[in-house]
C-alpha positions in Angstrom: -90.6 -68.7 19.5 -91.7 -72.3 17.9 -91.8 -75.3 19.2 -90.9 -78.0 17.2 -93.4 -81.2 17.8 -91.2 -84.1 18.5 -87.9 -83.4 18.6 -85.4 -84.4 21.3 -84.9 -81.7 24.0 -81.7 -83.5 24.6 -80.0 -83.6 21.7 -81.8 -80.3 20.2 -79.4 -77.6 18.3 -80.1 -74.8 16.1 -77.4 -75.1 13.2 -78.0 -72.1 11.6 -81.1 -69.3 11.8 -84.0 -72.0 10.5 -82.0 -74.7 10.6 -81.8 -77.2 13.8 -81.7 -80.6 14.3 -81.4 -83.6 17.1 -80.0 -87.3 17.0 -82.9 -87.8 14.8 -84.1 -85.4 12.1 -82.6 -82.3 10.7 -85.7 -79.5 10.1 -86.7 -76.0 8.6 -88.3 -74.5 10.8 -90.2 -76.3 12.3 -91.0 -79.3 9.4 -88.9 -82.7 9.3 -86.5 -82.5 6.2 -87.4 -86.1 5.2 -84.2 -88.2 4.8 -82.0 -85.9 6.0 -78.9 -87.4 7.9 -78.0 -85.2 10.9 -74.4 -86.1 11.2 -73.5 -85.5 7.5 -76.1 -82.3 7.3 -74.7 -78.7 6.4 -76.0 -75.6 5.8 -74.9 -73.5 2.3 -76.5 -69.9 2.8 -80.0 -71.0 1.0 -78.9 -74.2 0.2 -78.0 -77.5 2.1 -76.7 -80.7 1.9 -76.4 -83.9 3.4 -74.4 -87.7 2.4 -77.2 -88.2 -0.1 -79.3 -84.7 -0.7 -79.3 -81.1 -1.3 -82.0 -78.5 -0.7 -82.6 -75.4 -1.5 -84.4 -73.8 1.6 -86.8 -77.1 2.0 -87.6 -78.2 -0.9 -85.4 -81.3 -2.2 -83.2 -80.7 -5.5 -83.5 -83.7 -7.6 -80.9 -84.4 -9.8 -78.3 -82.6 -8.1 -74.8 -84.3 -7.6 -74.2 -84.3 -3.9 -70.4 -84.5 -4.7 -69.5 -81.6 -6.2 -72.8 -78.8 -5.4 -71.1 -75.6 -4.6 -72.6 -72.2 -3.7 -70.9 -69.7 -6.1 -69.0 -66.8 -4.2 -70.6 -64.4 -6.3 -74.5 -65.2 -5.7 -75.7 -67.3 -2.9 -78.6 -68.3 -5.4 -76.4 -69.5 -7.6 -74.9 -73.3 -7.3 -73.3 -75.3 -9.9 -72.5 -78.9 -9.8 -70.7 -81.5 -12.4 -73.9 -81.5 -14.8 -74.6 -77.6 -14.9 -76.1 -74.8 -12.8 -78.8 -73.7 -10.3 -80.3 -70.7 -9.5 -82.7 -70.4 -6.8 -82.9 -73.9 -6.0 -84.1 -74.6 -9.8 -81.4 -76.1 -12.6 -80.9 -73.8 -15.5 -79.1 -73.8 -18.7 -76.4 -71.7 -18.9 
């Protein structure tokens, strides 16, 4: 098991498999996903999302359009959104 430095026992709740979170953070594991808003966070196979962000496991997708990221059906490592694809967390040209 881990143990997750300063989260809040009473609020604590695993989302899915590394994912968890409490009134406060959202985090992988056991690391804070910096900026991550817990009510709007969701979990897309290897990606996730928030209001604002999407990640691929932890590491922060820049550029992506929170709007419309999908996962593709096909591949969970692929993910498209309005401005082109992803694969593995990285953009790519088609």
């Amino acid at each position: 098991s881990m143990r997750v430095e300063g989260a809040d026992p009473a609020t604590f709740e695993v989302i899915e498999m590394a994912h968890t979170m409490d009134k406060n953070h959202v985090y992988y594991f056991t690391r804070i996903l910096e900026g991550a808003d817990p009510e709007t966070y969701e979990v897309m196979g290897i990606y996730s999302k928030d209001k604002s962000h999407v990640w691929c496991f932890d590491d922060l997708i820049e550029g992506a359009d929170v709007e419309t990221f999908e996962v593709d059906k096909d591949d969970f490592y692929d993910a498209h959104d309005k401005n082109g694809k992803f694969h593995n967390g990285k953009r790519v040209e088609h």
